[in-house]
PDB file of N, H, CA, C and O in Angstrom:
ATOM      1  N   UNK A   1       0.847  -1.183   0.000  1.00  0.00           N
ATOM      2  CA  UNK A   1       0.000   0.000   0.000  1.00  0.00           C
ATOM      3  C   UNK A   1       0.893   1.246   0.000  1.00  0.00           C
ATOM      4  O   UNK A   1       1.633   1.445   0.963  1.00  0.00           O
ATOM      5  N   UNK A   2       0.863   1.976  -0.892  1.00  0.00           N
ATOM      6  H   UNK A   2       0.261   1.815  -1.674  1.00  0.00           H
ATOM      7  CA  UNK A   2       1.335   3.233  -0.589  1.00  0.00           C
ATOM      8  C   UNK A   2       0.463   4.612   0.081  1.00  0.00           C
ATOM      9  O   UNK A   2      -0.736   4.875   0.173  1.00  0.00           O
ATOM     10  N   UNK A   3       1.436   5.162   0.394  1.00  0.00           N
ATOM     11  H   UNK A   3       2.410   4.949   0.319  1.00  0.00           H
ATOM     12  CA  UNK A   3       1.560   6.254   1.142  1.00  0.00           C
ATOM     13  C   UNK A   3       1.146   7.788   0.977  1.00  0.00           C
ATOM     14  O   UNK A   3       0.465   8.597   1.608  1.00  0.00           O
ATOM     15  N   UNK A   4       1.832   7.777  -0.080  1.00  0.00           N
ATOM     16  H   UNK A   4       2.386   7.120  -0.593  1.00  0.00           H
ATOM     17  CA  UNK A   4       1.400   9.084  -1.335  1.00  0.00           C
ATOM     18  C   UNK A   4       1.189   8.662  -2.386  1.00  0.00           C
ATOM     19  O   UNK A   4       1.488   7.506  -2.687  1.00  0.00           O
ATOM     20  N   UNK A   5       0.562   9.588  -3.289  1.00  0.00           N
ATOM     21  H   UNK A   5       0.319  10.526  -3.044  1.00  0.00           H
ATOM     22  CA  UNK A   5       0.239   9.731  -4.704  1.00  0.00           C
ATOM     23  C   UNK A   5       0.815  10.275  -5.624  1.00  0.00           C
ATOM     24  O   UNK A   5       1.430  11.243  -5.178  1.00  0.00           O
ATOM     25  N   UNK A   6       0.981  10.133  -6.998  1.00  0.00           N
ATOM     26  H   UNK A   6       0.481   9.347  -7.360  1.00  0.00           H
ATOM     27  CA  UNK A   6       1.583  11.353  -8.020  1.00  0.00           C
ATOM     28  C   UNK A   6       0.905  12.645  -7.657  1.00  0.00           C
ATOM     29  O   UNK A   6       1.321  13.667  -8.203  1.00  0.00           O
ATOM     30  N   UNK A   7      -0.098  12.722  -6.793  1.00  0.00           N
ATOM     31  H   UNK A   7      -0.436  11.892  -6.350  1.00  0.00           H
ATOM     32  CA  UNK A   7      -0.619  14.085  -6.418  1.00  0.00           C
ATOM     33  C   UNK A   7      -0.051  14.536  -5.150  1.00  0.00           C
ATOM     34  O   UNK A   7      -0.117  15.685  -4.714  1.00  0.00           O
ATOM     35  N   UNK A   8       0.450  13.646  -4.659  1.00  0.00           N
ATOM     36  H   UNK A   8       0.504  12.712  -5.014  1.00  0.00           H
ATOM     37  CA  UNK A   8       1.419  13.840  -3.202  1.00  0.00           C
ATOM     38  C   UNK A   8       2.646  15.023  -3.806  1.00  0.00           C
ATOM     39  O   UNK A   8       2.718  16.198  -3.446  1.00  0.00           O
ATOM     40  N   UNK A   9       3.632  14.264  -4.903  1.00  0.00           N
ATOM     41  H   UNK A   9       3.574  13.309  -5.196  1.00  0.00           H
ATOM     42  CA  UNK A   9       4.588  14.523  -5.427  1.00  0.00           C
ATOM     43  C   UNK A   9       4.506  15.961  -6.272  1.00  0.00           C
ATOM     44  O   UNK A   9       5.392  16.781  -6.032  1.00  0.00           O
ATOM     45  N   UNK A  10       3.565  16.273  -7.167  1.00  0.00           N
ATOM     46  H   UNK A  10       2.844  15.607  -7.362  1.00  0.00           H
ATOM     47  CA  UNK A  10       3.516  17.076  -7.569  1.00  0.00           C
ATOM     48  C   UNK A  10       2.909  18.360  -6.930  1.00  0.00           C
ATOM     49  O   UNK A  10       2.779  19.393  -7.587  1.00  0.00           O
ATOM     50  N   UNK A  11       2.442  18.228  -5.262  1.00  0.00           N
ATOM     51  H   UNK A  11       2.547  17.389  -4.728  1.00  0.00           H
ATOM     52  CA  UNK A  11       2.712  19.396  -4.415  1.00  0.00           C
ATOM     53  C   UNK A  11       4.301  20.028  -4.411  1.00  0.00           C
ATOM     54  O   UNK A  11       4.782  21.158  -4.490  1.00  0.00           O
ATOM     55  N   UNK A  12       4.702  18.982  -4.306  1.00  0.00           N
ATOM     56  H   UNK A  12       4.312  18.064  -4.242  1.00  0.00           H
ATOM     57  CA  UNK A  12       6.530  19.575  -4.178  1.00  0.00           C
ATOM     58  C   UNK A  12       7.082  19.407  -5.378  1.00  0.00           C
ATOM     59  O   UNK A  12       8.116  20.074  -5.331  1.00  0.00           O
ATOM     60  N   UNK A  13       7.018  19.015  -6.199  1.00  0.00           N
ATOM     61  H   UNK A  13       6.179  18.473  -6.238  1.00  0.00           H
ATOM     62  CA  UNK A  13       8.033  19.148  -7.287  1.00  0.00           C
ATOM     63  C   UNK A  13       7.019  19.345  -8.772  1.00  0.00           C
ATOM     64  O   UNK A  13       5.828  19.034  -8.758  1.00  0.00           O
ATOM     65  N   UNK A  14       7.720  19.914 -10.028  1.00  0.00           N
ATOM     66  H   UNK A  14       8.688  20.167 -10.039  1.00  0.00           H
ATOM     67  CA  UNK A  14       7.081  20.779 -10.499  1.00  0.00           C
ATOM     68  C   UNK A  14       6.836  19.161 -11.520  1.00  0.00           C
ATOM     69  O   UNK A  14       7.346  18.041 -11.550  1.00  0.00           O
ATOM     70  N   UNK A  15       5.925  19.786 -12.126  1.00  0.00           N
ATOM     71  H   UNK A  15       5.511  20.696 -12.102  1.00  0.00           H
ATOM     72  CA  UNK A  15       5.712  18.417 -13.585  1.00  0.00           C
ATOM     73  C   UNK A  15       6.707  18.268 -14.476  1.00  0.00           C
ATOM     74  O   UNK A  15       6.891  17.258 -15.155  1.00  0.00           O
ATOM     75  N   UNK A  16       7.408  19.333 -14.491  1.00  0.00           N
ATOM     76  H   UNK A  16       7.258  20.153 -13.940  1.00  0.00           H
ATOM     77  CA  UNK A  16       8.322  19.368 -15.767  1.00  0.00           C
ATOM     78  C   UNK A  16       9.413  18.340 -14.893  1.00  0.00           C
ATOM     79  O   UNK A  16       9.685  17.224 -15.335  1.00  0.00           O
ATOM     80  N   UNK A  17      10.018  18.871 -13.563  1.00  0.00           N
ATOM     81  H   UNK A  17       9.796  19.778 -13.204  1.00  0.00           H
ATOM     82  CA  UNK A  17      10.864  17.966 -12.860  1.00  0.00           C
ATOM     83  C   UNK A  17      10.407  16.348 -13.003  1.00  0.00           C
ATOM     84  O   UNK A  17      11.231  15.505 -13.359  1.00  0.00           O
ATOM     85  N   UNK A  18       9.393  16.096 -12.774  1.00  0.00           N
ATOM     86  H   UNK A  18       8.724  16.780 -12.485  1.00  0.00           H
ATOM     87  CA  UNK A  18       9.030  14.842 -12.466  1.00  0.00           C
ATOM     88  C   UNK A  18       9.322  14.095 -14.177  1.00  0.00           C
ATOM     89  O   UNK A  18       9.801  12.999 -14.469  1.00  0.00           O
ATOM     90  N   UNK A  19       8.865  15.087 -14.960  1.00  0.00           N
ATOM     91  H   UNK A  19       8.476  15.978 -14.723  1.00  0.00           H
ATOM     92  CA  UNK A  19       9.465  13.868 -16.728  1.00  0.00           C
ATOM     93  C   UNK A  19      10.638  13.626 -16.858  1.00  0.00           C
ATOM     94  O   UNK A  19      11.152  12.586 -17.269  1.00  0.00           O
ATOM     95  N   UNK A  20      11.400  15.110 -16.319  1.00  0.00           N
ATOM     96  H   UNK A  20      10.983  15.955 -15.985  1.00  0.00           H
ATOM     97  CA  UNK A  20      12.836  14.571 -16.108  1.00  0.00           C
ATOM     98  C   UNK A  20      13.764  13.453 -15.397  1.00  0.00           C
ATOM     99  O   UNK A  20      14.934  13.085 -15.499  1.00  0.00           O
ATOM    100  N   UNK A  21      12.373  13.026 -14.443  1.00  0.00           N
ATOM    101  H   UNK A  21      11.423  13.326 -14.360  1.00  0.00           H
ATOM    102  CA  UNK A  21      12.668  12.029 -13.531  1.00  0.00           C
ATOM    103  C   UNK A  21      12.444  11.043 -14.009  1.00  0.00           C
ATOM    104  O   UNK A  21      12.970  10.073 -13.463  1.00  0.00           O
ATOM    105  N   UNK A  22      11.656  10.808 -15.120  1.00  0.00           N
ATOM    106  H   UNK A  22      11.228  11.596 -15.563  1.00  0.00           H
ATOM    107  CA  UNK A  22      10.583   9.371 -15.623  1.00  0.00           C
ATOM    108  C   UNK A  22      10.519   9.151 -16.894  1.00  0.00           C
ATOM    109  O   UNK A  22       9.765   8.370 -17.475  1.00  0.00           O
ATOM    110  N   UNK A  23      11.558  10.057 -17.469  1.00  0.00           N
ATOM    111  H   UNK A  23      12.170  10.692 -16.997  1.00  0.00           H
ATOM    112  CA  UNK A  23      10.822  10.237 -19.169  1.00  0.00           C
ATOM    113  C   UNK A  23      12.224   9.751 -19.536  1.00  0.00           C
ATOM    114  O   UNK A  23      13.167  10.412 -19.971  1.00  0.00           O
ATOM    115  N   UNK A  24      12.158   8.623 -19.300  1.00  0.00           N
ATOM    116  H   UNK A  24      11.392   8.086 -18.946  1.00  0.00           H
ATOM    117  CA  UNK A  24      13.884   7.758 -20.029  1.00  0.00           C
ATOM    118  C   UNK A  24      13.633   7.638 -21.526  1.00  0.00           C
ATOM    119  O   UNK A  24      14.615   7.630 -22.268  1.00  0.00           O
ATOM    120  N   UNK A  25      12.339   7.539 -22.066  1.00  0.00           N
ATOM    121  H   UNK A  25      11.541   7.546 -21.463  1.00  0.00           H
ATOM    122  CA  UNK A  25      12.421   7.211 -23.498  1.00  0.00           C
ATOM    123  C   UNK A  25      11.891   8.517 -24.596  1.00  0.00           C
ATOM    124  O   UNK A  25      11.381   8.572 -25.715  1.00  0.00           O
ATOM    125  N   UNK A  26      12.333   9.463 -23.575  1.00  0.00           N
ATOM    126  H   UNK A  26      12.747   9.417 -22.666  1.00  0.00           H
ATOM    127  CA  UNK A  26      12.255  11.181 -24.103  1.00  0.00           C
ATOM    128  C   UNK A  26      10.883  11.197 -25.107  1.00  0.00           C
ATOM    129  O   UNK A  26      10.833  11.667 -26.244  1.00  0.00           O
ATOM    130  N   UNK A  27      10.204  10.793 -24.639  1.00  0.00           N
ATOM    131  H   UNK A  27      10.244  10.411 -23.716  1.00  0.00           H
ATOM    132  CA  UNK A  27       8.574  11.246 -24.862  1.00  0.00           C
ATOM    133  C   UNK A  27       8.388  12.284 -24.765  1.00  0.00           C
ATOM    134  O   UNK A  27       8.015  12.989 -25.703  1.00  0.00           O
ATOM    135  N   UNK A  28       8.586  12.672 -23.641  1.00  0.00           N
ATOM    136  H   UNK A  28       8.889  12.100 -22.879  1.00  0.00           H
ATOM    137  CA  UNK A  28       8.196  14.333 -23.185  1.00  0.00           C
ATOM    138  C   UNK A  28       6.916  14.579 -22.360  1.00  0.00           C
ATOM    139  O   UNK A  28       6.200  15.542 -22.084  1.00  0.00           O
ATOM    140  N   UNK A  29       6.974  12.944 -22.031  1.00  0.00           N
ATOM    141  H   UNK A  29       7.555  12.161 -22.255  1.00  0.00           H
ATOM    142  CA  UNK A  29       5.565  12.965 -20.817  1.00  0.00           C
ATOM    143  C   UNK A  29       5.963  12.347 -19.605  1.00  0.00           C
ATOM    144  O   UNK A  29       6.590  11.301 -19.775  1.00  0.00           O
ATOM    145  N   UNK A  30       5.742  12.763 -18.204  1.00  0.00           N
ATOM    146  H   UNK A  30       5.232  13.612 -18.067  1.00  0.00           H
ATOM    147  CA  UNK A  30       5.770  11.807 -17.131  1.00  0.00           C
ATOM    148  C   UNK A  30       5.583  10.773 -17.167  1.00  0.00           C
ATOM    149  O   UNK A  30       4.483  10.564 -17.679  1.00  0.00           O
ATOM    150  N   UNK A  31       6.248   9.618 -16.793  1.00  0.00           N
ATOM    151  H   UNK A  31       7.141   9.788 -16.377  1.00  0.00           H
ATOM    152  CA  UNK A  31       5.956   7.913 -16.913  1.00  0.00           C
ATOM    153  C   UNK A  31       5.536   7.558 -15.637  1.00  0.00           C
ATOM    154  O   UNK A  31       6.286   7.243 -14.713  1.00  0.00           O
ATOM    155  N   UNK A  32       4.331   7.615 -15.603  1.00  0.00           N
ATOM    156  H   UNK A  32       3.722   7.871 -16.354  1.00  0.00           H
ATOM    157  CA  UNK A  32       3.067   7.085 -14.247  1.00  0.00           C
ATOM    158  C   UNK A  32       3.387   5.744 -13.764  1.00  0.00           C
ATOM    159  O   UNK A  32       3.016   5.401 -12.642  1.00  0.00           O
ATOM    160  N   UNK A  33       4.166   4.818 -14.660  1.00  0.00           N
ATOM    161  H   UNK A  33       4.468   5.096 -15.572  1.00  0.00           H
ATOM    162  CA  UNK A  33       4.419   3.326 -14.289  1.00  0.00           C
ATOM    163  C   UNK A  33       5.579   3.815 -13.253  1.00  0.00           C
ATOM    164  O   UNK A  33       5.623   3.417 -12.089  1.00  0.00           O
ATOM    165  N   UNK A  34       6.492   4.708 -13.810  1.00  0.00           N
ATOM    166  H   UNK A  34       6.457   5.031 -14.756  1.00  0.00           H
ATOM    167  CA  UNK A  34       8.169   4.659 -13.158  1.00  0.00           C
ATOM    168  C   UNK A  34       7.641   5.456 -11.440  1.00  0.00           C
ATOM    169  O   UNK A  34       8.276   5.159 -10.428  1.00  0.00           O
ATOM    170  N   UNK A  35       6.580   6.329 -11.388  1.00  0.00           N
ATOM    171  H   UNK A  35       6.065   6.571 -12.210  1.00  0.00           H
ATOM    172  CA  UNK A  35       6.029   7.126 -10.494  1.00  0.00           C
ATOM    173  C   UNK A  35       5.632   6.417  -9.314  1.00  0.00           C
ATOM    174  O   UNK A  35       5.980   6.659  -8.159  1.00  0.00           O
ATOM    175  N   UNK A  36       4.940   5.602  -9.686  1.00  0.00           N
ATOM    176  H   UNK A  36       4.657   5.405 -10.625  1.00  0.00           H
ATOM    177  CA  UNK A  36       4.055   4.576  -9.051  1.00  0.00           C
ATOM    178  C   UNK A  36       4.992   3.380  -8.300  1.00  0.00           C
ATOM    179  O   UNK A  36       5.084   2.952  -7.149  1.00  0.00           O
ATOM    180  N   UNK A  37       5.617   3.092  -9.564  1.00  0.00           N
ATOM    181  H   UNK A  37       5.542   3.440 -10.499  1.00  0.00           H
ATOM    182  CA  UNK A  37       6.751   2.339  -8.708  1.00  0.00           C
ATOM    183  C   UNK A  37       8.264   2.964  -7.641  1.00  0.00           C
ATOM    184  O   UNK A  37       9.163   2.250  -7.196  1.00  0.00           O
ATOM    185  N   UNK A  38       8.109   4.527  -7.469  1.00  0.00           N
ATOM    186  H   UNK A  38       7.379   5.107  -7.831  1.00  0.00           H
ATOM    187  CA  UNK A  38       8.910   4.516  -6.741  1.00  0.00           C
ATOM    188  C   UNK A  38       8.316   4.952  -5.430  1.00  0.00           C
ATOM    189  O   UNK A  38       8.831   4.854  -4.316  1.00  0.00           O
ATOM    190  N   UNK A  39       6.818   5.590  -5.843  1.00  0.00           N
ATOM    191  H   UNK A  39       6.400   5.670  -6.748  1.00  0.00           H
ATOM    192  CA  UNK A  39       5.879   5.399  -4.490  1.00  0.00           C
ATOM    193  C   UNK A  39       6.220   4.043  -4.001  1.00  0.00           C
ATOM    194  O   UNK A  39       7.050   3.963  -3.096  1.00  0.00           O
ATOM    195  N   UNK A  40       5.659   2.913  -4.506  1.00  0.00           N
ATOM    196  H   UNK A  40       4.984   2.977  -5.242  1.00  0.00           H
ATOM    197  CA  UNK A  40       5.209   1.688  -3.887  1.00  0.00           C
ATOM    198  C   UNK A  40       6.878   1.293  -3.112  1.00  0.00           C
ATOM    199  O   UNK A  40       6.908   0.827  -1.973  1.00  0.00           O
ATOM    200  N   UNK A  41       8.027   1.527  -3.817  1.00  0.00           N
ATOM    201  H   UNK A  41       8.002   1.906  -4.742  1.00  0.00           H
ATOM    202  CA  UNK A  41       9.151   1.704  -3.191  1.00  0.00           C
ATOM    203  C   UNK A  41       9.536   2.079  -1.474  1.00  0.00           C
ATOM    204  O   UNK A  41       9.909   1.535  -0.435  1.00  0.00           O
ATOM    205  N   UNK A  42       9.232   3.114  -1.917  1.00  0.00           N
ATOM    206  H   UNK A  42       8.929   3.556  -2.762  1.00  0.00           H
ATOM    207  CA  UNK A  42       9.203   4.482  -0.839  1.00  0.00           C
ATOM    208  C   UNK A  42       8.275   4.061   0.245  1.00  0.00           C
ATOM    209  O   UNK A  42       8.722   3.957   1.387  1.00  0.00           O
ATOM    210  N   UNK A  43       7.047   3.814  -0.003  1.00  0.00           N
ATOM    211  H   UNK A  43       6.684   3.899  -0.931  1.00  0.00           H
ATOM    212  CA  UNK A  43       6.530   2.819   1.112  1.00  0.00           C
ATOM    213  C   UNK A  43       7.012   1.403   1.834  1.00  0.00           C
ATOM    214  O   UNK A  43       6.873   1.061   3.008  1.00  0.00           O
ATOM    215  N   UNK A  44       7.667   0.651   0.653  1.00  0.00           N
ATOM    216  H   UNK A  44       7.780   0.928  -0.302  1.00  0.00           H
ATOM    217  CA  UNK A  44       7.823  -0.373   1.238  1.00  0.00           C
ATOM    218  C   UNK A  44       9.480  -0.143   2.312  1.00  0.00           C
ATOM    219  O   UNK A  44       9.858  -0.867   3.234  1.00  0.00           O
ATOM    220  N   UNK A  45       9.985   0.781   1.896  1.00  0.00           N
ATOM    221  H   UNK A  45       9.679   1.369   1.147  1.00  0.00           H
ATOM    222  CA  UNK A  45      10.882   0.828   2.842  1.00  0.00           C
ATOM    223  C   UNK A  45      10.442   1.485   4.154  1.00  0.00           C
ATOM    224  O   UNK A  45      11.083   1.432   5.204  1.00  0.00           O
ATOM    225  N   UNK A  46       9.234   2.133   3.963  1.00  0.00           N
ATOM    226  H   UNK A  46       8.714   2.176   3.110  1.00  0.00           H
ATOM    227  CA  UNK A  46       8.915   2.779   5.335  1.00  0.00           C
ATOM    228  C   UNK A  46       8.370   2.077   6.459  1.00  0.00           C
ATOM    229  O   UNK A  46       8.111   2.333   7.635  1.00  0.00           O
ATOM    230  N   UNK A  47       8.260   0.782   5.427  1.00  0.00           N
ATOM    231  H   UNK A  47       8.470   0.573   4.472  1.00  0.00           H
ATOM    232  CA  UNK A  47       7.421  -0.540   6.415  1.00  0.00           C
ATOM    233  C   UNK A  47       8.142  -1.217   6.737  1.00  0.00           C
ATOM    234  O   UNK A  47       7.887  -1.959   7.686  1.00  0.00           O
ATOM    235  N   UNK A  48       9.521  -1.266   6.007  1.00  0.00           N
ATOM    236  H   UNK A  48       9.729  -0.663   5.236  1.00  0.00           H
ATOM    237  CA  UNK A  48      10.357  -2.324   6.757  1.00  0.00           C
ATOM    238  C   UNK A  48      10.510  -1.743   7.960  1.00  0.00           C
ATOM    239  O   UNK A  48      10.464  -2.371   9.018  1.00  0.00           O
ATOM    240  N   UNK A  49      10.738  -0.269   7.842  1.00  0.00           N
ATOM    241  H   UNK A  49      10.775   0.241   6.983  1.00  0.00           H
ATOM    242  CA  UNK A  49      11.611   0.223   9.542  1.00  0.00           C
ATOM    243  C   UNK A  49       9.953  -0.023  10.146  1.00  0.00           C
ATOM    244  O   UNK A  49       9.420  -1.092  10.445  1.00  0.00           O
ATOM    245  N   UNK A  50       9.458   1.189  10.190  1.00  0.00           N
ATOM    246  H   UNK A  50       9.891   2.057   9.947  1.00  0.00           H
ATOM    247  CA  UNK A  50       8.023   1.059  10.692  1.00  0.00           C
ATOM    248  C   UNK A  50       7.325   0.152  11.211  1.00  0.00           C
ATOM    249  O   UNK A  50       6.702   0.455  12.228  1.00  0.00           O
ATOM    250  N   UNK A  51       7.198  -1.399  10.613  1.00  0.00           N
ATOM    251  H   UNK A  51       7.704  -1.645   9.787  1.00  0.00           H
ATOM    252  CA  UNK A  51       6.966  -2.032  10.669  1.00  0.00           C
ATOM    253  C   UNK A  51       7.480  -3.591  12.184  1.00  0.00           C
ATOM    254  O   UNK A  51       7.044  -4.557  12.811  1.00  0.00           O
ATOM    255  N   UNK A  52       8.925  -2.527  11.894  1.00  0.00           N
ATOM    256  H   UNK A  52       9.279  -1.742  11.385  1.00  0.00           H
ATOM    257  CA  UNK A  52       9.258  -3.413  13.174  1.00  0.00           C
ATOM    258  C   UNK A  52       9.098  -3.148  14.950  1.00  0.00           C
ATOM    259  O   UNK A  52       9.504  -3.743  15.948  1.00  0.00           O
ATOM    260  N   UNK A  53       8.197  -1.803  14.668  1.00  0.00           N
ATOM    261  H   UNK A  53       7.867  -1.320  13.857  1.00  0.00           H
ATOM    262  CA  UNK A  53       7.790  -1.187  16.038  1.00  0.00           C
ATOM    263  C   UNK A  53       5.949  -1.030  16.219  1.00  0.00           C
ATOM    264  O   UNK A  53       5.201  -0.859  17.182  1.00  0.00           O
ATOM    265  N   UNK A  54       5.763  -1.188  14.791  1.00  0.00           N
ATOM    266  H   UNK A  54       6.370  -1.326  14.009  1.00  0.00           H
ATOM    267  CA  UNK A  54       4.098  -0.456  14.381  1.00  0.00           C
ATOM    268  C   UNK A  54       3.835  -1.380  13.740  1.00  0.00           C
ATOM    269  O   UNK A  54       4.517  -1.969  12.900  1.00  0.00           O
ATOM    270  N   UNK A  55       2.402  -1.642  14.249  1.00  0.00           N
ATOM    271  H   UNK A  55       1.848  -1.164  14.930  1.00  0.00           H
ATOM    272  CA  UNK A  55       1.400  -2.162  13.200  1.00  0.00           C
ATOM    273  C   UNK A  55       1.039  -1.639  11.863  1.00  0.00           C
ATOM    274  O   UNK A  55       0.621  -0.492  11.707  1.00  0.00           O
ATOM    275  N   UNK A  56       1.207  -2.507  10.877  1.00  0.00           N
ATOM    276  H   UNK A  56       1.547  -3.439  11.003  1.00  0.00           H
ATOM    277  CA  UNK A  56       1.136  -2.009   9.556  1.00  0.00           C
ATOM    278  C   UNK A  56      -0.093  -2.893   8.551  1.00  0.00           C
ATOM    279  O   UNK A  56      -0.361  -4.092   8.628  1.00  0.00           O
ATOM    280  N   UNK A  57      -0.620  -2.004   7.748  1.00  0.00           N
ATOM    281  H   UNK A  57      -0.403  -1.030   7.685  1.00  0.00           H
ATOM    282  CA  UNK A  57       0.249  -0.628   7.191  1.00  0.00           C
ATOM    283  C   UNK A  57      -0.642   0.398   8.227  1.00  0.00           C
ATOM    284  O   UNK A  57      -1.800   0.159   8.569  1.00  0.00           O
ATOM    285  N   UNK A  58       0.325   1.859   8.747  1.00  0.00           N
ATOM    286  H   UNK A  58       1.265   2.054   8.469  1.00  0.00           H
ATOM    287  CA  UNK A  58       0.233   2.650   9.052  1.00  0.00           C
ATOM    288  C   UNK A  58      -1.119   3.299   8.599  1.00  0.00           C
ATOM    289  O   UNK A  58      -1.751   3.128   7.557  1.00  0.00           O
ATOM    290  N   UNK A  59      -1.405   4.166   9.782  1.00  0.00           N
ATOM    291  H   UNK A  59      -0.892   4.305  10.629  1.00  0.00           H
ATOM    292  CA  UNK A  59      -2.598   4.843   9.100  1.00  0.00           C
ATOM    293  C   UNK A  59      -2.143   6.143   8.332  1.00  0.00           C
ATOM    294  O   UNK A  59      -1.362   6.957   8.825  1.00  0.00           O
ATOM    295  N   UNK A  60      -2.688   6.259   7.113  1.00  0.00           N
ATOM    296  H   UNK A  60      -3.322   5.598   6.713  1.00  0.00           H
ATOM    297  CA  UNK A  60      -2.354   7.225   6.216  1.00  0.00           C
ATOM    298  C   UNK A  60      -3.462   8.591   7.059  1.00  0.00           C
ATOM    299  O   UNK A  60      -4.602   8.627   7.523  1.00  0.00           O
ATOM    300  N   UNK A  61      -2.081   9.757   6.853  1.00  0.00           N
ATOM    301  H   UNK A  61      -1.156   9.728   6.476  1.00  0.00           H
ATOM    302  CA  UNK A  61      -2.625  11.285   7.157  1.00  0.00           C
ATOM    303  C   UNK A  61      -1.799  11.942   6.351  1.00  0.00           C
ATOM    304  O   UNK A  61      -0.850  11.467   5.727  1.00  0.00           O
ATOM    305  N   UNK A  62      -2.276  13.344   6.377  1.00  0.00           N
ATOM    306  H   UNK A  62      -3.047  13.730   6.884  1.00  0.00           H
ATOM    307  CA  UNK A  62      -0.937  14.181   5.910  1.00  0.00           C
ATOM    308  C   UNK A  62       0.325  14.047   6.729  1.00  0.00           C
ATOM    309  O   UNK A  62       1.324  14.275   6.047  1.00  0.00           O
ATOM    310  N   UNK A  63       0.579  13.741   8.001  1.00  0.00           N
ATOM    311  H   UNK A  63      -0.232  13.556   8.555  1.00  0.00           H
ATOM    312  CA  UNK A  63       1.993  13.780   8.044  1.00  0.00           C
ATOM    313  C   UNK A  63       2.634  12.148   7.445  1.00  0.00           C
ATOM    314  O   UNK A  63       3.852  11.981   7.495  1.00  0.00           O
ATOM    315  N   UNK A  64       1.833  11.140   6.959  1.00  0.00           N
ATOM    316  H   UNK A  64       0.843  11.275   6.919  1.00  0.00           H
ATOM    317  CA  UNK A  64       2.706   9.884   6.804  1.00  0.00           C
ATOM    318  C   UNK A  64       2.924  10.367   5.351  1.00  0.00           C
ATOM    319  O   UNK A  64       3.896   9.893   4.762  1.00  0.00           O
ATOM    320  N   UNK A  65       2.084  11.312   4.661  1.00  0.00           N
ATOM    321  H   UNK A  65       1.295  11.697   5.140  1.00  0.00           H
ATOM    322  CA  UNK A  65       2.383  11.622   3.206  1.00  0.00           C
ATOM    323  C   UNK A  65       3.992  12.502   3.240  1.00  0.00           C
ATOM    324  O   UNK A  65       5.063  12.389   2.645  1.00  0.00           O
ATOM    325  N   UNK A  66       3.461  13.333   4.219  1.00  0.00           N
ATOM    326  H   UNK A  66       2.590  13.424   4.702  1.00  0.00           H
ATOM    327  CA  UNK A  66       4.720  14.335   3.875  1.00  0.00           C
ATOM    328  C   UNK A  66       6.163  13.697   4.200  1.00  0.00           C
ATOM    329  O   UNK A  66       7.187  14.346   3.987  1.00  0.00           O
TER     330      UNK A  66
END
């Protein structure tokens, strides 16, 4: 389960940043697969630590997003 969203991400970082982040095959569009998978990432490491003190998965708020 993740944590945040591509709408999480694009509070803080601009769209153009994020193709630069995802756009390996210079499309010139954000890649939602590469996005998604570094959410689901990003969570799963928060569960390994998390996980070994807390019941998981965590309850999602704005501060587990931020």
């Amino acid at each position: 389960m993740a944590y945040a969203a591509k709408a999480d991400l694009q509070k803080r970082i601009t769209d153009q940043k994020l193709v630069q982040l995802t756009d390996f095959d210079k499309t010139g569009l954000m890649d939602d697969a590469k996005i998604t998978e570094a959410l689901n990432t990003a969570s799963a490491t928060v569960d390994s630590y998390a996980g070994q003190r807390y019941s998981l998965p965590l309850n999602v708020s704005g501060q587990v997003a931020d």
